[in-house]
Kinemage of the C-alpha trace (Angstrom):
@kinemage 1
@onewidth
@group {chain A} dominant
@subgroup {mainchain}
@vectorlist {calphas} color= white
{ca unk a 1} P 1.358 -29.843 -12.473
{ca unk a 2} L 0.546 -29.949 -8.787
{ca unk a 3} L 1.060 -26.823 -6.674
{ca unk a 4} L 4.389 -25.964 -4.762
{ca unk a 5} L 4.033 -25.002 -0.983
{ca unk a 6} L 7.220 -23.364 0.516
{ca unk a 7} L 7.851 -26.605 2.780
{ca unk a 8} L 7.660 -28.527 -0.753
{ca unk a 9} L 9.892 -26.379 -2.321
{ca unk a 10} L 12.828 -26.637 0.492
{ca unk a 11} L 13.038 -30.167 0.290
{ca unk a 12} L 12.839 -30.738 -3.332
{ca unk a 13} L 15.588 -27.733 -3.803
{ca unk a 14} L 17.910 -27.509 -0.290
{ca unk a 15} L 21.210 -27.528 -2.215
{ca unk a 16} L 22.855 -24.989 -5.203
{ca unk a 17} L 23.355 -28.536 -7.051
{ca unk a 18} L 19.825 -29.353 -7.146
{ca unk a 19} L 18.536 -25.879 -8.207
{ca unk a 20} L 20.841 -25.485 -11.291
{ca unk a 21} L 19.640 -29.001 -12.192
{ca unk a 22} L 15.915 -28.160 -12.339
{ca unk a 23} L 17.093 -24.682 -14.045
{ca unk a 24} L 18.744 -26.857 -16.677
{ca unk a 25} L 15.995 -29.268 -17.108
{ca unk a 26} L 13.931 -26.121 -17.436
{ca unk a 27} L 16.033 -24.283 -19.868
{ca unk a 28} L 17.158 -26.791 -21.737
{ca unk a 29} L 14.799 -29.983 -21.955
{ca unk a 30} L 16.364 -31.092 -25.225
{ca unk a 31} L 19.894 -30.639 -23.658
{ca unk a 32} L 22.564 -28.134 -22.980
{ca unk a 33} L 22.878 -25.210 -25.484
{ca unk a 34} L 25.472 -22.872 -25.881
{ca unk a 35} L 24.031 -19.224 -25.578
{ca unk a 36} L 25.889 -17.311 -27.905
{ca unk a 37} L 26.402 -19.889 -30.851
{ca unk a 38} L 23.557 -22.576 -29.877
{ca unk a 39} L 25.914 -24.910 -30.017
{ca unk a 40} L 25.553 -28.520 -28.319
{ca unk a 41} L 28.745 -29.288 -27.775
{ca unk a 42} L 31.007 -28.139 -24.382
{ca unk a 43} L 33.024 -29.438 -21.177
{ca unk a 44} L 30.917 -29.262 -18.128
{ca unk a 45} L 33.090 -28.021 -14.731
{ca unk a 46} L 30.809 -29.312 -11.760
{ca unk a 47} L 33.121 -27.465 -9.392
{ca unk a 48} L 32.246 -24.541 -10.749
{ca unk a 49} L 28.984 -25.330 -12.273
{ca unk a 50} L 29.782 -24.116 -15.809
{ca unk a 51} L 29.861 -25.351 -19.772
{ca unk a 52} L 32.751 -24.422 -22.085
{ca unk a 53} L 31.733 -24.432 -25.572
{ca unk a 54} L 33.875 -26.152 -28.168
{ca unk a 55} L 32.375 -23.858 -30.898
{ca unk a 56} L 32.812 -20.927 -29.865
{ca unk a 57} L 34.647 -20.798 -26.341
{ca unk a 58} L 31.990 -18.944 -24.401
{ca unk a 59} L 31.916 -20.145 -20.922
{ca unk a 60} L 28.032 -19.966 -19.133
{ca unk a 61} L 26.417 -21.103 -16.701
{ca unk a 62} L 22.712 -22.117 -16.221
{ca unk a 63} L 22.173 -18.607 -15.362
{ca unk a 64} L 23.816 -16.539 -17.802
{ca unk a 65} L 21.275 -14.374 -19.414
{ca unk a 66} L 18.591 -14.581 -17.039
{ca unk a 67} L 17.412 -12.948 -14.069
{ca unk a 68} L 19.727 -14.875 -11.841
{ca unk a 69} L 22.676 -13.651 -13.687
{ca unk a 70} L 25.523 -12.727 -11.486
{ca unk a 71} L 23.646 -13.244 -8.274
{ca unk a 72} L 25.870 -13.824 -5.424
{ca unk a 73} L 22.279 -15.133 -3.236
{ca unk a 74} L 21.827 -18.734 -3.107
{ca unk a 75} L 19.337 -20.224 -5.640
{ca unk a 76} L 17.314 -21.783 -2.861
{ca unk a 77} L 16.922 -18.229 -1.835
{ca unk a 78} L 15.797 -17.478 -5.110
{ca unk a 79} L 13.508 -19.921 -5.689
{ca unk a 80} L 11.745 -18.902 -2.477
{ca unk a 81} L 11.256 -15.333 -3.729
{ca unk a 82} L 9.626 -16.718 -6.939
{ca unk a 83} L 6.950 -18.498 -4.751
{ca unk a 84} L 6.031 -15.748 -2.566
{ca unk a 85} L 5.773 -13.434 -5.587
{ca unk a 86} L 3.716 -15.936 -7.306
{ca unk a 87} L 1.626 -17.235 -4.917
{ca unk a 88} L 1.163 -13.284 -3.060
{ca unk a 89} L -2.710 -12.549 -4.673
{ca unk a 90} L -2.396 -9.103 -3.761
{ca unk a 91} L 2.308 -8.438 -4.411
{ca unk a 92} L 4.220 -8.844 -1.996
{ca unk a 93} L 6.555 -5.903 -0.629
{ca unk a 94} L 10.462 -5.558 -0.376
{ca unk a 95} L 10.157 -5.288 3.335
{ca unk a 96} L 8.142 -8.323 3.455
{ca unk a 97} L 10.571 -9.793 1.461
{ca unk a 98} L 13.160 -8.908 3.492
{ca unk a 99} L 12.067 -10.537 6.425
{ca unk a 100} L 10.462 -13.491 5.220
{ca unk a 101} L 14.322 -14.566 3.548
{ca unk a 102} L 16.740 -12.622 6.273
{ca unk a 103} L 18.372 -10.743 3.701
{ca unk a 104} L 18.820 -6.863 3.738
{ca unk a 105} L 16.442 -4.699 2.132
{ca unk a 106} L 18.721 -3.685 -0.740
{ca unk a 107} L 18.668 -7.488 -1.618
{ca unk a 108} L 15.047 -7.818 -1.288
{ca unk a 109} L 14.326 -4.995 -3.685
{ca unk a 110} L 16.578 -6.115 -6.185
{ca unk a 111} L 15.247 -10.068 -5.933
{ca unk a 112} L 11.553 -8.898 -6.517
{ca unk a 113} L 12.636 -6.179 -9.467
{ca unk a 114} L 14.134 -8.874 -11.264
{ca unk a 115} L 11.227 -11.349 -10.813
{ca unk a 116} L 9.175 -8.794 -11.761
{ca unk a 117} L 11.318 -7.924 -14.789
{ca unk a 118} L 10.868 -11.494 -15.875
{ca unk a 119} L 6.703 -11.338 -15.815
{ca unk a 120} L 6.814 -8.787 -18.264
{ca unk a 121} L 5.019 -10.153 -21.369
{ca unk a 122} L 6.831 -9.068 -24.358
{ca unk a 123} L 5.554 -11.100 -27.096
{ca unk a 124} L 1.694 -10.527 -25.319
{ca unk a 125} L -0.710 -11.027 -28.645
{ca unk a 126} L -2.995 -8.317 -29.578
{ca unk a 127} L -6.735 -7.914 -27.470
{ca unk a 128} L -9.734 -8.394 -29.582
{ca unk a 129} L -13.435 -8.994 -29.120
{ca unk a 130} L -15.616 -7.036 -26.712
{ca unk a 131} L -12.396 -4.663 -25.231
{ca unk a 132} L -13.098 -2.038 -22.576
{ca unk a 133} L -11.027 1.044 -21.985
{ca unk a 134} L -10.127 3.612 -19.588
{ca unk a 135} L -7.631 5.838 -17.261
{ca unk a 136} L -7.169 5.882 -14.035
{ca unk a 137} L -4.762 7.784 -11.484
{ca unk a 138} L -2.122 6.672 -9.137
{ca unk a 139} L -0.621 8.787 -5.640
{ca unk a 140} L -0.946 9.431 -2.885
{ca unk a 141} L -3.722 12.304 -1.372
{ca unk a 142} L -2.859 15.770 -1.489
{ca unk a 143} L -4.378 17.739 1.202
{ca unk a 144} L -5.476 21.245 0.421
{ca unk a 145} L -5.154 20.541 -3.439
{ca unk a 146} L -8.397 23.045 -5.064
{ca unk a 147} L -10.475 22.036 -7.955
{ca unk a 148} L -8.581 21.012 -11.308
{ca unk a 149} L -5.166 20.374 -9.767
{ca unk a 150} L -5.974 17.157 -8.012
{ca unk a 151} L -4.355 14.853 -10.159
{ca unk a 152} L -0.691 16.948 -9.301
{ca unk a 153} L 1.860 14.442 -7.893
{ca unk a 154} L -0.146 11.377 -9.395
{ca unk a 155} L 0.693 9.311 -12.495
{ca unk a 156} L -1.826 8.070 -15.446
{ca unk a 157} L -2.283 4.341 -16.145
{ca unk a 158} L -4.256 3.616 -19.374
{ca unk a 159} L -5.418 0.030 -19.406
{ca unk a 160} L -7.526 -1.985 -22.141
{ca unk a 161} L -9.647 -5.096 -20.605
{ca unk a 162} L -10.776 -8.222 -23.023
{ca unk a 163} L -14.262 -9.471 -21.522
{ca unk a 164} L -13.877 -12.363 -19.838
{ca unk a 165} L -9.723 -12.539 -21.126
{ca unk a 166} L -6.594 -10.400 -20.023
{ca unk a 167} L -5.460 -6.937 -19.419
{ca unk a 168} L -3.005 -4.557 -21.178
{ca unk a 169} L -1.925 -1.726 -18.959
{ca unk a 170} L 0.600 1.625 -19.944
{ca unk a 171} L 2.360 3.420 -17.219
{ca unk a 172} L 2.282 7.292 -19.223
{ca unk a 173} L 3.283 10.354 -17.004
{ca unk a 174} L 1.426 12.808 -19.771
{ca unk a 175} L -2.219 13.768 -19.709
{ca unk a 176} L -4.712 11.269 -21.205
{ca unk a 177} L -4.581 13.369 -24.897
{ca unk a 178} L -5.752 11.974 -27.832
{ca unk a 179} L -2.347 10.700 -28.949
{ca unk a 180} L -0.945 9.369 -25.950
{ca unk a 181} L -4.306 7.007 -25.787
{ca unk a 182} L -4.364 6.082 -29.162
{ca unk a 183} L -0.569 5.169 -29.673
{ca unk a 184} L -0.762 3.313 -26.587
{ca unk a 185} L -4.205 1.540 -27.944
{ca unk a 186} L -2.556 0.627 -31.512
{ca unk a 187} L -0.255 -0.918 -30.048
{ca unk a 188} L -2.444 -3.649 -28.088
{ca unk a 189} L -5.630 -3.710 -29.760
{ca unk a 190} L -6.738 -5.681 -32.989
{ca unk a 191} L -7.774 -2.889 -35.806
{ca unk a 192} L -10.663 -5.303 -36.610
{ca unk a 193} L -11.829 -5.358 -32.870
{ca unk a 194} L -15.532 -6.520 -32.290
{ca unk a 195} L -16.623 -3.495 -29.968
{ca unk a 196} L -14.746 -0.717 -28.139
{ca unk a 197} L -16.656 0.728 -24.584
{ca unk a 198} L -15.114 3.905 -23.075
{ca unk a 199} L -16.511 7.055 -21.130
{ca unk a 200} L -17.150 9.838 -22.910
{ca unk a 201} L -13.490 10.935 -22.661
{ca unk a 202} L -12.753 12.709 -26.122
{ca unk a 203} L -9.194 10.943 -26.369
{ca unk a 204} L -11.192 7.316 -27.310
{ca unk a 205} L -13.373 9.202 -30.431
{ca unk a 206} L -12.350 7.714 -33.927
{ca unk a 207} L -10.173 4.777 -32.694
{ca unk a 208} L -12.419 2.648 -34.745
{ca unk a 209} L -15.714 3.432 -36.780
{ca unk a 210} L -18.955 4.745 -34.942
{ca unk a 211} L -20.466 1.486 -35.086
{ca unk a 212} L -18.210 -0.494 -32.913
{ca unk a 213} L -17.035 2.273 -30.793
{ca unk a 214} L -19.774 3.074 -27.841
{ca unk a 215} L -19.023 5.192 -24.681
{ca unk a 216} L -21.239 5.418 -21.238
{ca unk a 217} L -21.630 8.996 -19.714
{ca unk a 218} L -20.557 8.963 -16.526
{ca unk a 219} L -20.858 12.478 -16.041
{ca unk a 220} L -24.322 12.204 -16.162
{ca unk a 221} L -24.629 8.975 -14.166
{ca unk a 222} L -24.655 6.839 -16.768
{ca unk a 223} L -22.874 3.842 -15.687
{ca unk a 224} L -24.490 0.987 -17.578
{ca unk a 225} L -26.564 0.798 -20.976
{ca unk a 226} L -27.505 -2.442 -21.808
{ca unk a 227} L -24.317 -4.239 -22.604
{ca unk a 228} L -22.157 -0.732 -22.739
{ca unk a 229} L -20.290 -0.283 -19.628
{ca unk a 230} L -16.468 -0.202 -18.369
{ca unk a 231} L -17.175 -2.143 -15.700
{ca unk a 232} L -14.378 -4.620 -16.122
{ca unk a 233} L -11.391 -2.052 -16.772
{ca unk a 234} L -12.960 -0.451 -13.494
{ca unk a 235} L -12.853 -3.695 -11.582
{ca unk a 236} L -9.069 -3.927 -13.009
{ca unk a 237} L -8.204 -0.426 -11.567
{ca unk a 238} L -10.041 -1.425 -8.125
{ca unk a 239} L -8.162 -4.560 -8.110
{ca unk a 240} L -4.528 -2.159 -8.838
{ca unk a 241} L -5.137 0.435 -6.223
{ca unk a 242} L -5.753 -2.592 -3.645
{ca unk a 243} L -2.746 -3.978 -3.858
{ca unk a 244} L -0.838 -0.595 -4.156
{ca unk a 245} L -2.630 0.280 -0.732
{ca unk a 246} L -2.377 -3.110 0.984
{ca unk a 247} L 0.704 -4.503 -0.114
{ca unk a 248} L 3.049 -1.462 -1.252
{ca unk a 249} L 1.877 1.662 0.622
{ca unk a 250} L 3.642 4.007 -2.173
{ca unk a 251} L 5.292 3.569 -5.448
{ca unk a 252} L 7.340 5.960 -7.235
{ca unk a 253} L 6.234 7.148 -10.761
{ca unk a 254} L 9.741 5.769 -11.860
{ca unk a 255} L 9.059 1.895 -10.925
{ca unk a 256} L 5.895 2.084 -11.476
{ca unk a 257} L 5.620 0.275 -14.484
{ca unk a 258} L 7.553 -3.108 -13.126
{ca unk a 259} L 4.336 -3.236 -10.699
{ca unk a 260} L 1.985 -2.467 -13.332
{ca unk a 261} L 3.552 -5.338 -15.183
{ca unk a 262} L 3.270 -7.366 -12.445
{ca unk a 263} L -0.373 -6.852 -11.801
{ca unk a 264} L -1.420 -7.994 -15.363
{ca unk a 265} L 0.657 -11.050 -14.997
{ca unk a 266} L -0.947 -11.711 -11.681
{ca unk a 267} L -4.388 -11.208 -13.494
{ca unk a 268} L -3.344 -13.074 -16.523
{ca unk a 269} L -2.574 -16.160 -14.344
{ca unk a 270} L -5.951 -16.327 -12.225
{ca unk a 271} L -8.292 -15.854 -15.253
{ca unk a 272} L -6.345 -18.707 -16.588
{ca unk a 273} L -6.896 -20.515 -13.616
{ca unk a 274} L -10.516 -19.531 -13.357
{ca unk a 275} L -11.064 -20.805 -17.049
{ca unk a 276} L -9.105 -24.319 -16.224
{ca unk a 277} L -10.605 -25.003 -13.308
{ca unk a 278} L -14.405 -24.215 -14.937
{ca unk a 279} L -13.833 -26.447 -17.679
C-alpha cells in the first residue's frame, strides 16, 4: 500500500459519502453485515446513510460500534486525526490537534482518546525469545523532595522488550513488589521463554528457573555482561519519556495508560517497518 499524505487524503475523502464508502469497503470487504445478528440481508437509506436488517430489525450505520460511533464531527475530520496520530513519530497533543483541525479542545481530546482507544492491542500474542525487563517512573520533578521519597507524585510503568520484536508495557500505580511484576509478566510472557535479563531488582527472582533468568547490577555499574543487559527496555523508556516531554508536557496518572498504549503501537508499527523495508 502506498503512503497517504494529508493533501492525498483530502482529495480521495472531501465528502461524508465517500468516507462511509471506504469505511464499508474496510469493514465489510465481503459485503454488508448486520452487527447484532450477522445477517446479510437489509434496506440501505442513502439519505440517512443507514442499513435496516430484515433479520433482526437493528438499524446501523457504518459506524455503529466503532470509534466513530455517535460522532457529530465530519468523517473527513476524522480521517485527518487518524493521519496525524499515525504519521506523529513522537504523539501528537490535543492542543496540536486542536489547531491543526479548528475544532475546540474538548473535541480534540476526545478525537485522539478514541484513536488511541482503538490502537490498543487486545488480542497482542505472548513475548518469547531473548525478553528484557524493567520499571521505570513517570512525573513531573519535585523540587525539595529528600532521599527515598522521590518517586512521590510519579507513576510506575513496567514494560517487557522482545530483542529485535515488540514491547508490552503496564501502567501500575503500586510499588514494583514482587506480585505486581510477576502478574503483570504472566500475563505477556511465554512460560517457556528463551532468556529473561533484568537488574538486580528482587521483584524479577524466580519468574523462571536460574538458568534462563540473568540480571546486570547496576548498582555497582554493571551495565553490560556479555550478552546480559536491559539495554533495549531502557531505549524503550528513553524513547516514552521523549515523547511525554516533547509532545505532551504532562499526563495524568489516570490517562496514562491510553498513551502508554499508544507508544507500543507506535513502536510496534516502525519495527515492522524497519523489518519490511530490510528484507
Amino acid at each position: 500500500m502506498n503512503p497517504v499524505n494529508l493533501f492525498d487524503l483530502m482529495d480521495d475523502y472531501d465528502t461524508e459519502k465517500e468516507c462511509r464508502e471506504a469505511l464499508a469497503e474496510i469493514r465489510w470487504p465481503q459485503g454488508v453485515k448486520c452487527p447484532r445478528c450477522n445477517g446479510e440481508r437489509h434496506a440501505y437509506d442513502s439519505e440517512r446513510y443507514v442499513w435496516d436488517c430484515y433479520s433482526c430489525g437493528y438499524q446501523f450505520s457504518v459506524m455503529s460500534g466503532t470509534i466513530f460511533h455517535d460522532t457529530k464531527l465530519p468523517l473527513r475530520k476524522w480521517f485527518a486525526a487518524v493521519l496525524l496520530m499515525v504519521e506523529a513519530r513522537k504523539g501528537i497533543s490535543a492542543n496540536q490537534m486542536k489547531r491543526t483541525l479548528g475544532v475546540s479542545y474538548k473535541t480534540a481530546w476526545y478525537l485522539c482518546h478514541r484513536i488511541r482507544a482503538a490502537m490498543k492491542d487486545a488480542k497482542a500474542a505472548m513475548l518469547s525469545g531473548i525478553l528484557e525487563a524493567d520499571e521505570t517512573w513517570i512525573g513531573g520533578r519535585q523540587k525539595g523532595v529528600g532521599k527515598g521519597k522521590w518517586r512521590d507524585g510519579k507513576t510506575m510503568v513496567i514494560g517487557v522488550a522482545e530483542r529485535g520484536g515488540e514491547i508490552r508495557l503496564k501502567v501500575d500505580r503500586r510499588r514494583p513488589t514482587k506480585h505486581t511484576v510477576q502478574t503483570f509478566l504472566r500475563s505477556v510472557v511465554d512460560p517457556n521463554v528463551d532468556k529473561l535479563y533484568t537488574d538486580e531488582h528482587g521483584a524479577y527472582e524466580d519468574f523462571v528457573d536460574g538458568e534462563r533468568h540473568e540480571h546486570v547490577v547496576h548498582s555497582q555499574d554493571e551495565w553490560v555482561r556479555g550478552d546480559v543487559h536491559t539495554n533495549s527496555v531502557e531505549g524503550v523508556w528513553s524513547l516514552l519519556k521523549r515523547s511525554v516531554v516533547g509532545s505532551y508536557h504532562q499526563l495524568s496518572a489516570k490517562h496514562l495508560q491510553a498513551y502508554v498504549d499508544e507508544f507500543a503501537w507506535r513502536f510496534k508499527t516502525a519495527t515492522t517497518n524497519i523489518s519490511s523495508e530490510t528484507r
